[in-house]
C-alpha positions as MATLAB code, in Angstrom:
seq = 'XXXXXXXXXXXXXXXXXXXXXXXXXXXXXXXXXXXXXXXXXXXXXXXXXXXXXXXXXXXXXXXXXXXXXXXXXXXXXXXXXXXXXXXXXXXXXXXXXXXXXXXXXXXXXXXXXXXXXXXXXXXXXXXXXXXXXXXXXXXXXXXXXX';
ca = [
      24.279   24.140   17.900;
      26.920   24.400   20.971;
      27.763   27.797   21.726;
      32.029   26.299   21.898;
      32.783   26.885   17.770;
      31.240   30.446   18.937;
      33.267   31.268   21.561;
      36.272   29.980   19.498;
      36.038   32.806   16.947;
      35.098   35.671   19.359;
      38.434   34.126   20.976;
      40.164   34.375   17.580;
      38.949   37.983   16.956;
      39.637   39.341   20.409;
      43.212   37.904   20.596;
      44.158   38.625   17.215;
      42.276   41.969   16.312;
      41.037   40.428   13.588;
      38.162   38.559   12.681;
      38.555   35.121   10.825;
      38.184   34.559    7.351;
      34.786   33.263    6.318;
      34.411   29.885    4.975;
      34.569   30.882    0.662;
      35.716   34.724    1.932;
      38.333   36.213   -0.615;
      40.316   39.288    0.279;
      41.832   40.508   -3.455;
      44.745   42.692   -2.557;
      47.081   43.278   -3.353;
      48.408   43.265   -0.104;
      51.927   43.629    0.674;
      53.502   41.937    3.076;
      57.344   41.152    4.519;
      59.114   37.666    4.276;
      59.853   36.966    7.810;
      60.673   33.281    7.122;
      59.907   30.699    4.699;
      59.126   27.413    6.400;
      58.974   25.029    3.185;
      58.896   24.971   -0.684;
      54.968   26.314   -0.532;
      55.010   27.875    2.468;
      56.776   31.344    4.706;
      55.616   33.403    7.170;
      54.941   36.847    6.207;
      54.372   40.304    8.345;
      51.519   42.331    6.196;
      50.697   46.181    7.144;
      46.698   45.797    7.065;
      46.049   49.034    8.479;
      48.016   52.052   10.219;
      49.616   51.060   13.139;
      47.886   47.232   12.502;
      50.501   44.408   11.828;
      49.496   40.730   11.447;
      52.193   37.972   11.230;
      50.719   34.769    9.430;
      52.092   31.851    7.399;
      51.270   31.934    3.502;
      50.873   28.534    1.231;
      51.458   29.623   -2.167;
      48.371   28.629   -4.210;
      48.543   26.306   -7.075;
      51.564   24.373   -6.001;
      52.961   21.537   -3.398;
      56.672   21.131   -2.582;
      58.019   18.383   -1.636;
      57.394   17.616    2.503;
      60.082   18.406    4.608;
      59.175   15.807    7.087;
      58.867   12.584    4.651;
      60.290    9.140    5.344;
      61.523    9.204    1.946;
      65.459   10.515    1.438;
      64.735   11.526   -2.219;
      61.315   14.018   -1.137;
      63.288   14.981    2.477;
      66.576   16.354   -0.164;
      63.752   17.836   -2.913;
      62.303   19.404    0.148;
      65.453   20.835    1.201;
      66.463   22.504   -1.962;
      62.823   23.757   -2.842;
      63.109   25.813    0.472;
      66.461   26.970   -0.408;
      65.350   28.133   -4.000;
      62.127   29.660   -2.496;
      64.308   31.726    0.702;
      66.497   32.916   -2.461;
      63.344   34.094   -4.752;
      61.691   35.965   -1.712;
      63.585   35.736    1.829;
      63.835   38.947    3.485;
      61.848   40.674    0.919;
      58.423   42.616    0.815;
      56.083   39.924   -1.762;
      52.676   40.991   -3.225;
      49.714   38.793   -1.928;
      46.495   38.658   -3.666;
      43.149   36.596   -3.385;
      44.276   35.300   -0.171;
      41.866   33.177    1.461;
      40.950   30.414    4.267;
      43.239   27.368    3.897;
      42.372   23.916    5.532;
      44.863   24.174    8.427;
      44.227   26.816   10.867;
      46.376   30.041   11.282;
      47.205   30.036    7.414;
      46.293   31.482    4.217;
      46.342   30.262    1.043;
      47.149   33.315   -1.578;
      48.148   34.444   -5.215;
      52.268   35.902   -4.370;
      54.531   37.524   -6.532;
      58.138   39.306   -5.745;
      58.197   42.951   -5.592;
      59.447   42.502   -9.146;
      55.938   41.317   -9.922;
      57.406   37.236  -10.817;
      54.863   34.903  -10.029;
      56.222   32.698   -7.290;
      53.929   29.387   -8.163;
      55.210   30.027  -11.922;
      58.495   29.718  -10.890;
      58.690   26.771   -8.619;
      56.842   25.305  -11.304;
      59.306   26.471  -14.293;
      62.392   25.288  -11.994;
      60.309   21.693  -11.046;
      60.863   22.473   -7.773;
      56.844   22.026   -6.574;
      54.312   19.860   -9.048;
      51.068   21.594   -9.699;
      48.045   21.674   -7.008;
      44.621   21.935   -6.785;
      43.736   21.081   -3.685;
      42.800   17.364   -4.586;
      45.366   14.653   -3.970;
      49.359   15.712   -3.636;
      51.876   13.760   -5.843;
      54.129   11.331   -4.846;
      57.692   12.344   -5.007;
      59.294    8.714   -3.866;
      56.698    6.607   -5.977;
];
């Protein structure tokens, strides 16, 4: 095994004062955490307390749903895009969301996690309800230009 992936994570740890998550690792929560942006539909970047005097500013997907991309080809997903990161800054920009179960997600330097407003609404529920995101399980996204 090369010592490099090793390195990496020490790396990680060092820098951030934090170690990784671990492949299958689950942190329950509920942690709360700031809305310093929202990048996408699914997705914002979010400053939690973790411990005193211990910030750590990282980008959230919203589990169990995709928004449209931002960055398609297609005019019809680029405009869906557009408005599900509208709806989403107005449901929880600026505000302090609950995160729970947050765990690994398949791009590095972000989390996939359970979030709710402060009012305890469950932000997946309500893309969903609205139709601004489709349903997600990891598997194969949807199609919004067919």
């Amino acid at each position: 095994m090369s010592i490099r992936p090793l390195l990496s994570v020490a790396f990680l740890a060092l820098t951030f004062g934090v170690a990784p998550l671990i492949a299958g690792e689950v942190i329950p929560g509920p942690i709360d955490a700031a809305v310093v942006r929202v990048i996408d539909g699914d997705t914002f970047v979010a400053e939690a307390h973790v411990w005193p005097g211990q910030r750590i500013t990282v980008s959230v997907r919203i589990r169990g749903v995709d928004a449209p991309e931002m960055r398609s080809r297609c005019g019809l997903e680029k405009a869906a895009a557009r408005n599900a990161r509208d709806e989403l800054e107005a449901l929880i920009g600026g505000t302090v969301v609950h995160i729970r179960n947050v765990s690994g997600d398949k791009y590095f330097g972000r989390v996939l996690a359970d979030v709710a407003t402060a009012q305890g609404v469950p932000v997946a529920e309500s893309l969903l309800e609205q139709a601004l995101a489709a349903a997600y399980d990891g598997g194969q996204r949807v199609s919004y230009c067919g």
